[in-house]
N, C-alpha and C positions, 0 to 999 in steps of 0.2 A: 912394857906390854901388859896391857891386863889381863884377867884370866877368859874373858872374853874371846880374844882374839887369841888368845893360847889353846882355846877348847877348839875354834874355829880351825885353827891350823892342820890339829890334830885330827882331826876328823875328816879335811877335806887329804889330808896326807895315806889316813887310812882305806880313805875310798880310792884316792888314786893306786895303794897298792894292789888294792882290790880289785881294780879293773886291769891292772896291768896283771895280774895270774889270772886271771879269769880269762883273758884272752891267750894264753900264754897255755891253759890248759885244753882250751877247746881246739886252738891251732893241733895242740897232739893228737888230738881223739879223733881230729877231723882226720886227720894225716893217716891215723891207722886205720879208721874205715875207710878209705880211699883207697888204699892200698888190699885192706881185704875185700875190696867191693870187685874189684876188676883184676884180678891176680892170674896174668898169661905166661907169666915166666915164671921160670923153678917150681920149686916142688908146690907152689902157693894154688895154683893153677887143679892140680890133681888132688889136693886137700880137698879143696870148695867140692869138687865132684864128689870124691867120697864121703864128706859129710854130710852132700844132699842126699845122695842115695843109701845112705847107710846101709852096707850090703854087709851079709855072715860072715864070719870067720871062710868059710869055703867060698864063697865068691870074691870077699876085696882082693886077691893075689893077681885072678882075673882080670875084673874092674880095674884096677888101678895099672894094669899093662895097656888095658884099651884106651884109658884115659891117654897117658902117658903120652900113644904115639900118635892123638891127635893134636897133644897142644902145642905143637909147633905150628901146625897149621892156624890154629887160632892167632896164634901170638904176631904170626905173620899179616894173619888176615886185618888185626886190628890196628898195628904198625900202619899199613895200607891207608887204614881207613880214617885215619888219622890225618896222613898227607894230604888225602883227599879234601877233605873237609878245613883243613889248611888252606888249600888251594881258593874253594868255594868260598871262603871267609878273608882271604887275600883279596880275590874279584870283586868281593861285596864291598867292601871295603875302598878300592878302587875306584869303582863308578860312585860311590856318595860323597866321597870327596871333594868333587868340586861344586856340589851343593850344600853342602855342611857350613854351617857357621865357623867360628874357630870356637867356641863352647861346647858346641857339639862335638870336633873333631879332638877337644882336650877329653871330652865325657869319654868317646870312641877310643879313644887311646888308653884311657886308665881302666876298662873295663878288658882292651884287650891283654892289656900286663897283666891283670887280673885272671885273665882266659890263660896266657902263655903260662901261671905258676899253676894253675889247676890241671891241666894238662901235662907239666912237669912233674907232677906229682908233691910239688912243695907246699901245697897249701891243700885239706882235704875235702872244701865243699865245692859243687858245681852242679850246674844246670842238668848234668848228662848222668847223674847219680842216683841210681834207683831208687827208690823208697818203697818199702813194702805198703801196701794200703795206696798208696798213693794215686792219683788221676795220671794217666800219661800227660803233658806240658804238650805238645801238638798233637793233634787228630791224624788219623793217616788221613792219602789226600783220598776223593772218590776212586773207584777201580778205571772209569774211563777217560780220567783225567790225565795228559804225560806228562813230563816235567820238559 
């Protein structure tokens, strides 16, 4: 082997480690703002609240009772809305199917694995992830338009 193909090896070895922590570190970063972005259970839920409000020493004792005994209701409400939109992406899914290629139903299929682990929480990036600064991704529809 010359040193050619020794330097070559080396290099494309280095980059491949490289890419493989590199992706390896962003999976975690992603995973915990995911996690702090949408936090409806345990005490994750009541933090976010008191941190945005930053309230006194004589208010958080307060503030964090009130918090406390709404987030169940959250937690539930988002559970819910979860299903639902399940459902709505089930149907969609449904009716395209037998106009889909088979390319398009592999594309459909891997993006919805995709959706199923973001939703899971095992993977941290997704469509539905706030960003501060950011454009909303759809428009509301007009006021006299129904669905």
């Amino acid at each position: 082997m010359t040193i050619h193909v020794k330097t070559t090896l080396i290099l494309l070895g280095t980059l491949a480690i490289g890419i493989i922590c590199g992706g390896l570190i962003i999976g975690a970063v992603s995973r915990s703002r995911m996690r702090a972005a949408m936090p409806f259970g345990g005490d994750g839920f009541v933090n976010r609240w008191v941190e945005i409000l930053d309230p006194d020493a004589e208010q958080k004792q307060a503030v964090e009772q009130i918090i406390e005994r709404h987030a169940p209701r959250f937690g539930e409400t988002f559970a819910r809305h979860r299903q639902e939109m399940q459902s709505l992406i089930d149907s969609l899914h449904q009716e395209l199917d037998p106009v889909l290629t088979e390319a398009q139903r592999e594309q459909l299929n891997r993006r919805r694995m995709r959706g199923d682990r973001l939703m899971d929480g095992r993977h941290g990036r997704g469509p539905f992830r706030e960003r501060r600064g950011a454009e909303p991704r759809l428009p509301a529809p007009p006021p006299d338009e129904t669905l």
